[in-house]
LODOZA-434806 format. One record per residue (C-alpha): residue in three letters; x, y, z. Coordinates in steps of 0.1 Angstrom, whole numbers, padded with zeros to 4 digits, always signed. Layout:
# LODOZA-434806
ALAXYZ...
//
This chain:
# LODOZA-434806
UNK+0960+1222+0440UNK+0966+1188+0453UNK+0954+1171+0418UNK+0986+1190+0400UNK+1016+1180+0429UNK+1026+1149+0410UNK+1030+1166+0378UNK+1045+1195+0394UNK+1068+1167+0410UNK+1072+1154+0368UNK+1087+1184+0360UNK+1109+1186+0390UNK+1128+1153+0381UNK+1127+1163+0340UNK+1145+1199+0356UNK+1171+1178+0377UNK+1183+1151+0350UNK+1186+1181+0326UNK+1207+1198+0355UNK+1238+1175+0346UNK+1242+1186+0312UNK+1227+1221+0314UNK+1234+1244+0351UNK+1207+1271+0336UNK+1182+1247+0349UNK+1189+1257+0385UNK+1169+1283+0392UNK+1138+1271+0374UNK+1141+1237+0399UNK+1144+1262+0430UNK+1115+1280+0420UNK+1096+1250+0419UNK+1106+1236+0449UNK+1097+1269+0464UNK+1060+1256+0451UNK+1063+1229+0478UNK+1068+1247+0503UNK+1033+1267+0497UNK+1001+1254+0511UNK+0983+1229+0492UNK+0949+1231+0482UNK+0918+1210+0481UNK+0884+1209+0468UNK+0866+1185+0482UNK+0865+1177+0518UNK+0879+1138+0509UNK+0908+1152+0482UNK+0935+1148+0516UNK+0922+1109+0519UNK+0923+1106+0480UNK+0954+1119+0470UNK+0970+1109+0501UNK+0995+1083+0482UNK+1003+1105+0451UNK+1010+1137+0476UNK+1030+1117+0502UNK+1053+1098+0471UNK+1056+1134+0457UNK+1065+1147+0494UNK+1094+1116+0488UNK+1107+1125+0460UNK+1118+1161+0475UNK+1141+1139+0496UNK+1158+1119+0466UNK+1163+1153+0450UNK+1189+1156+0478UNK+1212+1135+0451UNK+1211+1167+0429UNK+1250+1180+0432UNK+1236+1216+0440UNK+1241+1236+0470UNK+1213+1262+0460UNK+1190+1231+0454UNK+1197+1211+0485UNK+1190+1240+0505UNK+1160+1248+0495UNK+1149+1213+0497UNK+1154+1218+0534UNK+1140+1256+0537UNK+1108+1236+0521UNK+1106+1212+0546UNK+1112+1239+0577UNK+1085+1251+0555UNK+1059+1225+0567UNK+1061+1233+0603UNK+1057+1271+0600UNK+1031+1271+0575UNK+1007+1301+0571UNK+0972+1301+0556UNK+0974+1315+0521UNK+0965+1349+0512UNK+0945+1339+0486UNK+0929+1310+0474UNK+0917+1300+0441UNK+0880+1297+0433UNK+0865+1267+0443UNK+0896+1256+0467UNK+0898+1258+0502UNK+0931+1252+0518UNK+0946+1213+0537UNK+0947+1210+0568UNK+0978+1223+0590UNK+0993+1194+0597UNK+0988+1174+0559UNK+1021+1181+0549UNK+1037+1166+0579UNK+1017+1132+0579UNK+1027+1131+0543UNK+1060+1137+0552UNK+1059+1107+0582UNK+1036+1085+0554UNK+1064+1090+0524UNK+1092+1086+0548UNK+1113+1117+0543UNK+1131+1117+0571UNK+1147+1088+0565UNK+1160+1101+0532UNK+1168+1129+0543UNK+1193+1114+0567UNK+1211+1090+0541UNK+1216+1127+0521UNK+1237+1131+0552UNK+1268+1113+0535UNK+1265+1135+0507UNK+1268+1169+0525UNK+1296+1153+0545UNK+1324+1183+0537UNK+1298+1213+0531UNK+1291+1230+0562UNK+1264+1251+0554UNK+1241+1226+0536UNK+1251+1200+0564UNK+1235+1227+0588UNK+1201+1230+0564UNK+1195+1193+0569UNK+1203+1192+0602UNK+1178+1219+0607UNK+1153+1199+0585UNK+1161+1168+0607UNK+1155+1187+0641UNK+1118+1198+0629UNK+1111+1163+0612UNK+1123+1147+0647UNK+1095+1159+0668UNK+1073+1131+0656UNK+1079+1097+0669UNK+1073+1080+0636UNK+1097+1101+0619UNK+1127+1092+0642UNK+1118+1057+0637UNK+1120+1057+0604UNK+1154+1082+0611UNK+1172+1049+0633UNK+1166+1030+0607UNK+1194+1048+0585UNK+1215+1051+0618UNK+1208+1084+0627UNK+1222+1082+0662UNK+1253+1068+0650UNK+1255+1094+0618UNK+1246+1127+0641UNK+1272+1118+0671UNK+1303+1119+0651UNK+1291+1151+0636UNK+1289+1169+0678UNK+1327+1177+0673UNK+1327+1185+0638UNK+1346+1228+0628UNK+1316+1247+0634UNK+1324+1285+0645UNK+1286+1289+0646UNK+1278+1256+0676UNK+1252+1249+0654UNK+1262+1217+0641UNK+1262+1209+0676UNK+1234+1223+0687UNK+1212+1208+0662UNK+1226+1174+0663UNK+1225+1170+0701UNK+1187+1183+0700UNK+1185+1151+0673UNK+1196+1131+0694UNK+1174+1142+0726UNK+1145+1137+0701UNK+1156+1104+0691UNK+1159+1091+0729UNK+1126+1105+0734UNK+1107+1097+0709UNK+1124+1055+0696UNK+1141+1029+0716UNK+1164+1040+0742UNK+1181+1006+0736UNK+1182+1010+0699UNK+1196+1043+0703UNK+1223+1037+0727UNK+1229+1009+0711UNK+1238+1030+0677UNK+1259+1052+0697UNK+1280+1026+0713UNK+1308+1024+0684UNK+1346+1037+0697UNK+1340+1068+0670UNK+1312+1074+0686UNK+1320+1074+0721UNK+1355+1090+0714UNK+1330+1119+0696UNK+1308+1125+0726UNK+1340+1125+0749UNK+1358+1149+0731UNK+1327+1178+0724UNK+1320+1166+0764UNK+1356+1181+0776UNK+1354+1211+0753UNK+1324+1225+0765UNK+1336+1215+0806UNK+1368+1229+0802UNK+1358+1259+0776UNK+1322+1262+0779UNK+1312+1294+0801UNK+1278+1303+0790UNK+1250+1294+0802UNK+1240+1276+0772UNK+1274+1256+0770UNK+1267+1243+0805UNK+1235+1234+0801UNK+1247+1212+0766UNK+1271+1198+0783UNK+1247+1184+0813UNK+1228+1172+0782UNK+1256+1152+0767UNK+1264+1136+0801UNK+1233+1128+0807UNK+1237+1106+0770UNK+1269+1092+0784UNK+1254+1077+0815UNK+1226+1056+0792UNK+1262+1044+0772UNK+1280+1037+0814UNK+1245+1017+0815UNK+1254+0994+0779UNK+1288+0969+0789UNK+1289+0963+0753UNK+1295+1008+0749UNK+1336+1007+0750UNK+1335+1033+0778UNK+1370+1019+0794UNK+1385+1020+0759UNK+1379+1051+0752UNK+1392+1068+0784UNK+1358+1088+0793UNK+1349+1060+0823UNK+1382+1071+0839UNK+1373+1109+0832UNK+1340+1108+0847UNK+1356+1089+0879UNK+1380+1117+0883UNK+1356+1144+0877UNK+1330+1127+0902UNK+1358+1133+0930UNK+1381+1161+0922UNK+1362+1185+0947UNK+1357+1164+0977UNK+1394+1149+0972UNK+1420+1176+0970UNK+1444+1151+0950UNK+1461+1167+0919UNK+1450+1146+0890UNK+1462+1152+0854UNK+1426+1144+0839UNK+1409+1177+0854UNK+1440+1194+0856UNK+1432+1232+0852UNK+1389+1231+0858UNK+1368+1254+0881UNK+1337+1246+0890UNK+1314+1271+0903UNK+1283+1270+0923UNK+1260+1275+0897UNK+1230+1258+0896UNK+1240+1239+0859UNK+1274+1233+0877UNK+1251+1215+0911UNK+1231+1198+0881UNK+1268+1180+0869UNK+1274+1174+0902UNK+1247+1152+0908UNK+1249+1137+0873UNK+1287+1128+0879UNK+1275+1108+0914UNK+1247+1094+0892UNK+1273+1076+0871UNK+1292+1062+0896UNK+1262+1043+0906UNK+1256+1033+0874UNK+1292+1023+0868UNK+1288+1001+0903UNK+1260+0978+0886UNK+1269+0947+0872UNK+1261+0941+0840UNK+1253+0904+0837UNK+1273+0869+0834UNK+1288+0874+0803UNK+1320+0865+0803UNK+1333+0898+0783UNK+1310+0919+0803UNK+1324+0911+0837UNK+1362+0914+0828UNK+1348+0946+0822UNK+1331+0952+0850UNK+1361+0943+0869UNK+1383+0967+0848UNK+1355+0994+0860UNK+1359+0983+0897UNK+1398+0988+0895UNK+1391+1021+0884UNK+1369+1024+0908UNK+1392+1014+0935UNK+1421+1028+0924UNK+1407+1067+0924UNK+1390+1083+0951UNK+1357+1073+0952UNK+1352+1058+0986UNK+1366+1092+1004UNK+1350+1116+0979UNK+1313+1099+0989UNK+1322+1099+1027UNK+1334+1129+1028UNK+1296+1139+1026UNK+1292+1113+1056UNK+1295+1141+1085UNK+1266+1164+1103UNK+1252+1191+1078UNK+1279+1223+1085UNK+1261+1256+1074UNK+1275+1263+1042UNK+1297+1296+1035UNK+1293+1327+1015UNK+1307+1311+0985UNK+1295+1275+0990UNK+1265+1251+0980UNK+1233+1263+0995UNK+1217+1242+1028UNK+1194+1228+1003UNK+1220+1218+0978UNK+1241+1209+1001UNK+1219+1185+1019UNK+1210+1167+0982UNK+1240+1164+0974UNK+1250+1144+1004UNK+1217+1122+1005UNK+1227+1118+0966UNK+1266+1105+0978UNK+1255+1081+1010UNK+1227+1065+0983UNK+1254+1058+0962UNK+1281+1050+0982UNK+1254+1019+0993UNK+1261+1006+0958UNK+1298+1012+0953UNK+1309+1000+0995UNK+1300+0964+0990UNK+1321+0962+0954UNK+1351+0979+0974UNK+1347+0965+1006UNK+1388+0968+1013UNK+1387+1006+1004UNK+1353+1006+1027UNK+1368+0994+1056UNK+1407+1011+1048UNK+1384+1047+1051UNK+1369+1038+1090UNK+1334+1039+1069UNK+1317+1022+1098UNK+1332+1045+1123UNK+1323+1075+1100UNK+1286+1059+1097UNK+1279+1053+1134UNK+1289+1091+1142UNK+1269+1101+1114UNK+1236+1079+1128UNK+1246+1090+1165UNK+1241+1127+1150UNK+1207+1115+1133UNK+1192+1112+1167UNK+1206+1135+1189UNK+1192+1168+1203UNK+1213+1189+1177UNK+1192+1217+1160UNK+1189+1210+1119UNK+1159+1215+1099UNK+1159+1192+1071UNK+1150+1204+1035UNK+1137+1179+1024UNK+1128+1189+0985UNK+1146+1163+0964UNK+1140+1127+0957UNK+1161+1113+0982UNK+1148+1137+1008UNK+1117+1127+1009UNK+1097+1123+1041UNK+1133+1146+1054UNK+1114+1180+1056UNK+1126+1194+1092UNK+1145+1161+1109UNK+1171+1138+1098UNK+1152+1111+1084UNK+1163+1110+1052UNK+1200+1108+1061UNK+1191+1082+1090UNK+1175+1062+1059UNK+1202+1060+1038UNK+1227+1056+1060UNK+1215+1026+1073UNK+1208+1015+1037UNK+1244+1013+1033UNK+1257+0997+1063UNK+1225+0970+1051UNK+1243+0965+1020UNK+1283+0958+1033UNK+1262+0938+1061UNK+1245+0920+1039UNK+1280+0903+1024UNK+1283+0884+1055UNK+1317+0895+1058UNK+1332+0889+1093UNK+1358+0914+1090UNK+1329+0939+1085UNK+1306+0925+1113UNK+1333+0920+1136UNK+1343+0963+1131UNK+1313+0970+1133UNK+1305+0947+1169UNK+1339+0964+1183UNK+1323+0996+1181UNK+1293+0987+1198UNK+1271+0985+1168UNK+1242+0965+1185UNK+1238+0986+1214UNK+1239+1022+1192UNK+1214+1003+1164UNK+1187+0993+1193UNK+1191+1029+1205UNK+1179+1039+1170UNK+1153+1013+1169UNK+1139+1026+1203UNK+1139+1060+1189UNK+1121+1051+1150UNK+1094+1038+1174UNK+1087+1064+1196UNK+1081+1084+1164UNK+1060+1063+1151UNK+1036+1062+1178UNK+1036+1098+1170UNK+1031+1097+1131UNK+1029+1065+1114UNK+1052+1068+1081UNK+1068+1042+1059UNK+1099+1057+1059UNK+1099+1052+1095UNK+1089+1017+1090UNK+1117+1009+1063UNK+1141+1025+1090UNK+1129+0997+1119UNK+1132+0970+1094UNK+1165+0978+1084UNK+1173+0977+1120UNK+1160+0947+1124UNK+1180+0931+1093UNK+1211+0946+1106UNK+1209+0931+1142UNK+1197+0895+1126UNK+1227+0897+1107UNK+1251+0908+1132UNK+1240+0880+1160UNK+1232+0852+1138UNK+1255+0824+1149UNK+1273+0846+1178UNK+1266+0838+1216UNK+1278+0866+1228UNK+1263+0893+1207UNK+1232+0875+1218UNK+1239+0884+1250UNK+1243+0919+1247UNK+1209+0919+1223UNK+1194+0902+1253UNK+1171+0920+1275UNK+1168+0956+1257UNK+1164+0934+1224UNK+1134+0916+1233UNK+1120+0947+1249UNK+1120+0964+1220UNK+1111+0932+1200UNK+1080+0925+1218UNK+1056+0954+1206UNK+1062+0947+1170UNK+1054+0910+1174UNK+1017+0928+1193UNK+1008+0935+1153UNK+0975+0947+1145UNK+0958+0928+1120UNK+0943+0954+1100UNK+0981+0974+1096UNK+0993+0944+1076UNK+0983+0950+1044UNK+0976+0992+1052UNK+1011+0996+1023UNK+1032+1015+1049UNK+1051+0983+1049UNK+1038+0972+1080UNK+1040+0934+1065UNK+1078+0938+1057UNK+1085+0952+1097UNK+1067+0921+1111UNK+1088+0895+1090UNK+1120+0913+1099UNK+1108+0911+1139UNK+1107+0873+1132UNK+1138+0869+1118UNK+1152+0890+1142UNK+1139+0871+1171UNK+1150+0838+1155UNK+1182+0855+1147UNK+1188+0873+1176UNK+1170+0855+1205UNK+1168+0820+1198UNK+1201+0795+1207UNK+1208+0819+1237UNK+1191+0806+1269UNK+1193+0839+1286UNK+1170+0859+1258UNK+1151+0825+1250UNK+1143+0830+1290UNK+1132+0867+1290UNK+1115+0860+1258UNK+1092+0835+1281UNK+1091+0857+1308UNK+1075+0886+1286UNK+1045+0860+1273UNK+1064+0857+1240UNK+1051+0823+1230UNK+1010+0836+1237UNK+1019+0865+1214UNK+1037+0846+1184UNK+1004+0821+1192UNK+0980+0851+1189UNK+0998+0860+1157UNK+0994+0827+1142UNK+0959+0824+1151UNK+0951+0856+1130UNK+0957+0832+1100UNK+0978+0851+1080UNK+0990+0825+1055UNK+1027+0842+1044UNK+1035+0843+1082UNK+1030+0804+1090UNK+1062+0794+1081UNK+1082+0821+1100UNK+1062+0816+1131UNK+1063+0777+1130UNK+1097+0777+1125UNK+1101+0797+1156UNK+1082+0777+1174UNK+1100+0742+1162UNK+1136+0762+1171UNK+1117+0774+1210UNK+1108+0739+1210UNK+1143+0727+1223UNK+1140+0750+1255UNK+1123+0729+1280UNK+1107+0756+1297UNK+1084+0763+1260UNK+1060+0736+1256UNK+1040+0746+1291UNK+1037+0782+1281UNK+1024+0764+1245UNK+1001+0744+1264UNK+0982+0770+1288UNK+0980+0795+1258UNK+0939+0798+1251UNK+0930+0817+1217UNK+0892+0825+1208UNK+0863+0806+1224UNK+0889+0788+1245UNK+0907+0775+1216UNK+0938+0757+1227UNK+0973+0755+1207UNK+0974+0717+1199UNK+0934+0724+1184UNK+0950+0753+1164UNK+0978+0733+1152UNK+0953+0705+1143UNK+0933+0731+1120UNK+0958+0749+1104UNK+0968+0708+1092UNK+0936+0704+1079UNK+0935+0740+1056UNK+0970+0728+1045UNK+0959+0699+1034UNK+0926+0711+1016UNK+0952+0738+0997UNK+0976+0708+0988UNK+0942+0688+0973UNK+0950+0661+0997UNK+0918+0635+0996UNK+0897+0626+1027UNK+0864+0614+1033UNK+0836+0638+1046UNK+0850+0624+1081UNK+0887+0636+1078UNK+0897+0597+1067UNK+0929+0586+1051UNK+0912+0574+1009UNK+0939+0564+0990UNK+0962+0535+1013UNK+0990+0536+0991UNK+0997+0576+0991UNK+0979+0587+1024UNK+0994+0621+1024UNK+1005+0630+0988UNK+0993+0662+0971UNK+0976+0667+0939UNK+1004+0680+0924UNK+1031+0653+0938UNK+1000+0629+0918UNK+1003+0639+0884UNK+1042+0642+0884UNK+1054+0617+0862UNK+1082+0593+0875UNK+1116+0609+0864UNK+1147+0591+0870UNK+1172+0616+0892UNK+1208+0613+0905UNK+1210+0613+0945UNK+1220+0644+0947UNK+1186+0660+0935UNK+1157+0659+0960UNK+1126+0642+0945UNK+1092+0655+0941UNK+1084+0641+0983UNK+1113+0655+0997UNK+1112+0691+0981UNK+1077+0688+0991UNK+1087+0690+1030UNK+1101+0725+1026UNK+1072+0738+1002UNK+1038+0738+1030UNK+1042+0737+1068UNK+1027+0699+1077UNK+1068+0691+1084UNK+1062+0720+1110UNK+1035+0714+1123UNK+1042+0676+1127UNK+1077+0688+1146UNK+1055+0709+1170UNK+1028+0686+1179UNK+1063+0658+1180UNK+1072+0678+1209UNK+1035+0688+1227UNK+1028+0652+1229UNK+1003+0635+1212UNK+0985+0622+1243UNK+0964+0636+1269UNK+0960+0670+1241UNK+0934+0695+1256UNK+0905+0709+1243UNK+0904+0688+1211UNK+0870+0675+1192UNK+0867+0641+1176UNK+0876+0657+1141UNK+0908+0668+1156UNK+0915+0638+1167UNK+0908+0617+1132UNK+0938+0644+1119UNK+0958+0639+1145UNK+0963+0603+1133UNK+0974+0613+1101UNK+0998+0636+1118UNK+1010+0613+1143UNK+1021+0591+1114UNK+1037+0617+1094UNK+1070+0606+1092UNK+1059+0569+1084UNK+1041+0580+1052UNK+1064+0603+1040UNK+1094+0568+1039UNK+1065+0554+1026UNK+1064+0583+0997UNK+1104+0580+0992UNK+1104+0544+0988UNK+1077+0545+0964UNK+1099+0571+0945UNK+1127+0548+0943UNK+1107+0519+0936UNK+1095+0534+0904UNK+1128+0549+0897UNK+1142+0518+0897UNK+1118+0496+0875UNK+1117+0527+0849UNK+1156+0522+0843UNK+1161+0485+0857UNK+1139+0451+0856UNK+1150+0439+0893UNK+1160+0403+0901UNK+1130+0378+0918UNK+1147+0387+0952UNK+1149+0423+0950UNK+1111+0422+0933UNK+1098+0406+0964UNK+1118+0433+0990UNK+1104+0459+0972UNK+1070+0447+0976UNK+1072+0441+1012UNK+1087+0480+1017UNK+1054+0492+0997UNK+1029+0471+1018UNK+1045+0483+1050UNK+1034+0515+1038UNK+1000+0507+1026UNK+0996+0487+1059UNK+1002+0521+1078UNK+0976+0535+1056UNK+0949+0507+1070UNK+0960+0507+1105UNK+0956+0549+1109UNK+0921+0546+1086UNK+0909+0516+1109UNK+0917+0536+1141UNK+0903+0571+1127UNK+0869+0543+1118UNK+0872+0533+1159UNK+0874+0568+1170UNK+0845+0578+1150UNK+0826+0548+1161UNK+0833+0553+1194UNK+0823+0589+1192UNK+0788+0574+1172UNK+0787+0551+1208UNK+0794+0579+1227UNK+0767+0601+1213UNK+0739+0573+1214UNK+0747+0567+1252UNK+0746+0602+1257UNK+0713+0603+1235UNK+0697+0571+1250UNK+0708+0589+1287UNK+0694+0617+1280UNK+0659+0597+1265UNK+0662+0581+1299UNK+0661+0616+1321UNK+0633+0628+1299UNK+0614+0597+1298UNK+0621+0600+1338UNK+0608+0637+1342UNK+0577+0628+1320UNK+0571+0597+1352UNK+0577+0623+1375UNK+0554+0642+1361UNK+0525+0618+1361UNK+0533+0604+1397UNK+0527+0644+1408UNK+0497+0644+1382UNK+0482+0611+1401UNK+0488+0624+1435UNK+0469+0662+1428UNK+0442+0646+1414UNK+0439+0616+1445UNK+0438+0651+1466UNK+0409+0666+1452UNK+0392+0636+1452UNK+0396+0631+1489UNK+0388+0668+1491UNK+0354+0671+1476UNK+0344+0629+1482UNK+0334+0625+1518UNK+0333+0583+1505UNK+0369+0584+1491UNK+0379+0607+1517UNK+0370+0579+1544
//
């Protein structure tokens, strides 16, 4: 009964201090420990709320028992506590009881913290194997629960548990049990915490050590599939820079063991091991790769950390890695009797390309010693050729691969993204010698034929990669320019056709369009011959139609564009005849998107469009409540980083180079804006000076001379103000003229018809009068 526990629990400490003087008081304690581990019983329905403290203190005090130097008692303590997870109903209960529910004992266990204790007893069963094992097994049932291994890392159980995983254990159940601990732990706590408990040299030396045995030793099943387990525990410690992996000689290990089959190259590390092609021995395969990517991420900027990290690179470098990942960089071979199956085979090598896009920019020397580019160029030229190969297509990096060559297109072009994206000339310039642009539109020509077939995003991440690449590859080079040329802005011109409602469809339609701009800015503009063709093929109209679909995140690009077009002589008449919706025409377009800007900013105008406050014309809301903050002249100020931060800069360059006389098709709003934007530049000196003017009286109190000069700046800026509100006053006057001569005209032709009218009136009635009036007839 639960009411009796706590003196049960009485007599079990009286029994233990009596132990030291007396050992016939042994078996007595066992016994009633044994009581423990019986069900409890209740008579009421609220006895497991209201004895809830007693029963879980009591369910504690089992755990301090632990001190008792017994063997027999410690191991029953922990067959008691097995007890609580494998409990039976009783066979009989006593009149009036009815037994606790199944789980009691366990939430008592979690509420009196147990575990915990049961883990510090650790220390005190150091040298005893067998009791070791009973509270190991203890642990591994207490473990399940999520509040028990938290109250477990408190006493360092990660830390404690590792250094016993190579501990002299005929049995592998000290291992066993303490690696299933430890998988709890990870589970259930903080993977930080944990790996962060495990990253100690004993540790790690530990976990090494019981790692080699079972690879080099470990031919069952079960001792492969531990193994996996462990390594899958040493790539969370390759992910910690603070885990002494270097130190301890197991980053080297796992660097030799990633390549040793790919890379015939004896090496005294794995001197003597066998893999075979065993589904456990695929699974370390792919976790070996796995850690070389994680080994390739830097850590962060601490100064410790990245000697580190270059200590890892050197490694890196100085084994095999580079020609063990591209060795998988070749067209799928059918594998042999005794080989990986086409499946495995074809994960495996999606697995190696990912990786080698993370390790081929740190090595970049190694990358291009290898012919890498070569190797990748072949291997996309076999991505889209006729050869028969039926993609598998059932792992995480072949997805979307089932029956083509997708998924090793994708991540091949993923890795020459990533040594492209180092703007490395060397790289670029191999890759231009082997006729890079020409093969890359080929493939871009080809994802787009299949996507007017089946849309896909993988399909989609492919063209935009393409894209990148070519941007990267002809930015700032005439001639590669050239050879983009005509093919390039065939293919360029459909994706700039985009269909509004594909934007935001999450194929990554919107990421494709941006990298067709930069592309074209890229790729086309600065060489006359594609800024030409570009003109030709109605390029301006379509980046025009684009724009007008008012998709803000796309202003910029296309603006920019524009500006850059801008300088070819030939643009501004294709800007000029282009006509949008209800015979919208650019410079009315421009004039709009101004306005929006502006209303965003929280620029203030009159219900008219007019300039309101004289002094700061154009300034923002934002730029209005910054307070003055003295800078050096190196830092832009709040009205300079405010050019680069809307488009009015690019919208002012545009209109700059249109003209802004004798603009077509534009209303008298449009034209009260344009003399804001005509005056642009003016304001924005204006803005600058009045920066510096504040700067300067915050820190200095200027001389009478200087005090008067810096008056006169800020009045010639205010002045500008006036003189652009007074002429957007005349144009909306003369409009308000305009409109009552056109109203007073048209009162005239009325007031004429309605004459007209009477005259006709007059003359039908004079008729019938003479008709029916002999007298007025004569």
């Amino acid at each position: 009964p639960l009411k009796d526990l706590e003196q049960i629990i009485e007599i079990l400490n009286l029994c233990a201090e009596k132990m030291n003087e007396q050992e016939a008081f042994t078996e007595p304690l066992c016994e009633l420990i044994k009581l423990c581990g019986l069900p409890f019983q209740k008579k009421k329905s609220s006895d497991e709320v209201s004895y809830s403290m007693a029963v879980s203190k009591s369910i504690a005090q089992l755990g301090y028992l632990m001190r008792v130097p017994s063997s027999q008692v410690r191991i029953q303590i922990c067959k008691c506590v097995v007890s609580f997870y494998n409990m039976e109903l009783p066979r009989k209960l006593l009149s009036g009881y009815q037994p606790t529910s199944a789980n009691y004992k366990i939430q008592m266990a979690e509420l009196g913290g147990l575990a915990e204790t049961l883990v510090l007893s650790l220390a005190l069963v150091e040298n005893k194997l067998i009791e070791k094992l009973w509270v190991l097994k203890a642990l591994q049932h207490l473990s399940s629960s999520g509040v028990n291994c938290r109250l477990m890392m408190k006493a360092q159980a990660a830390s404690r548990l590792c250094l016993y995983l190579n501990g002299v254990d005929s049995s592998g159940q000290l291992l066993f049990r303490s690696s299933e601990i430890l998988w709890n732990l990870l589970e259930n706590t903080s993977k930080e915490e944990v790996v962060n408990q495990l990253s100690s040299l004993e540790c790690v030396h530990a976990l090494k050590e019981v790692f080699v045995d079972l690879l080099m030793h470990g031919f069952r099943l079960y001792d492969r599939q531990l193994r996996n387990d462990l390594l899958v525990i040493a790539t969370l410690l390759a992910e910690n820079p603070a885990a002494p992996m270097i130190e301890s000689g197991f980053t080297e290990l796992l660097i030799a063991l990633a390549t040793f089959t790919e890379v015939k190259i004896p090496n005294p590390l794995v001197k003597g091991l066998k893999l075979t092609y065993s589904y456990e021995d695929f699974e370390l395969k792919k976790l070996l790769f796995n850690v070389i990517g994680v080994l390739s991420k830097d850590p962060c900027s601490v100064q410790l950390f990245l000697f580190l990290f270059v200590l890892t690179l050197q490694l890196l470098s100085e084994s095999d890695v580079m020609p063990a990942l591209l060795y998988y960089v070749k067209p799928n071979q059918k594998p042999g009797f005794h080989d990986w199956s086409a499946a495995q085979y074809e994960e495996l090598q999606l697995h190696a390309i990912a990786i080698l896009a993370s390790v081929a920019p740190l090595l970049i020397d190694k990358y291009l010693s290898c012919q890498a580019n070569t190797l990748l160029l072949v291997f996309l030229e076999w991505c889209i050729g006729q050869d028969p190969f039926f993609g598998q297509g059932n792992s995480f990096h072949g997805t979307g691969g089932r029956g083509n060559k997708l998924a090793q297109m994708r991540y091949s072009l993923r890795v020459l993204r990533s040594v492209v994206s180092l703007y490395d000339d060397a790289v670029n310039l191999n890759l231009c010698d082997q006729g890079a642009i020409s093969q890359l539109l080929d493939i871009l020509k080809y994802a787009a034929n299949k996507t007017k077939e089946k849309e896909d995003a993988i399909l989609l991440e492919i063209q935009a990669d393409i894209l990148f690449l070519l941007s990267v590859l002809c930015e700032n080079d005439h001639h590669r320019k050239e050879l983009f040329s005509y093919e390039g802005v065939d293919i360029l011109i459909p994706f700039i056709q985009a269909d509004p409602e594909k934007l935001y469809s999450g194929l990554g339609h919107n990421h494709l369009i941006f990298s067709a701009l930069d592309c074209l800015w890229s790729c086309v503009i600065g060489c006359y011959i594609g800024e030409d063709y570009f003109l030709e093929k109605q390029g301006i109209s379509l980046l025009l139609d684009l724009l007008a679909l008012k998709q803000k995140n796309l202003y910029n690009v296309i603006l920019g564009i524009l500006v850059e077009f801008c300088d070819n002589p030939k643009t501004t008449s294709h800007i000029s005849s282009w006509r949008g919706e209800k015979d919208q025409t650019a410079a009315s377009l421009l004039i709009q998107l101004w306005r929006e800007e502006e209303l965003e900013l929280g620029v203030k105008r009159d219900q008219y469009g007019r300039i309101v406050d004289m002094k700061r014309p154009i300034a923002s809301s934002f730029q209005k409540q910054q307070e003055v903050i003295p800078m050096p002249a190196s830092c832009p100020s709040f009205a300079i980083m405010e050019v680069s931060e809307n488009i009015r800069a690019k919208l002012y360059s545009l209109l700059c180079k249109l003209g802004f006389e004798n603009l077509p098709g534009l209303s008298t709003k449009d034209f009260v804006t344009l003399a804001i934007i005509q005056h642009y530049i003016d304001f924005k000196v204006g803005e600058v000076c009045s920066e510096m003017c504040a700067e300067l009286k915050e820190e200095f109190k200027p001389i009478a001379s200087d005090d008067e000069a810096l008056k006169v700046i800020s009045e010639i800026s205010e002045n500008t103000g006036r003189m652009v509100a007074a002429l957007q006053t005349e144009v909306l006057e003369s409009q308000h003229h305009q409109e009552i001569q056109e109203e007073e005209k048209t009162c005239a032709k009325i007031q004429a018809i309605h004459t007209q009218r009477e005259m006709v009136n007059k003359s039908w009635e004079s008729f019938l009068t003479r008709t029916s009036n002999y007298e007025a007839l004569k």
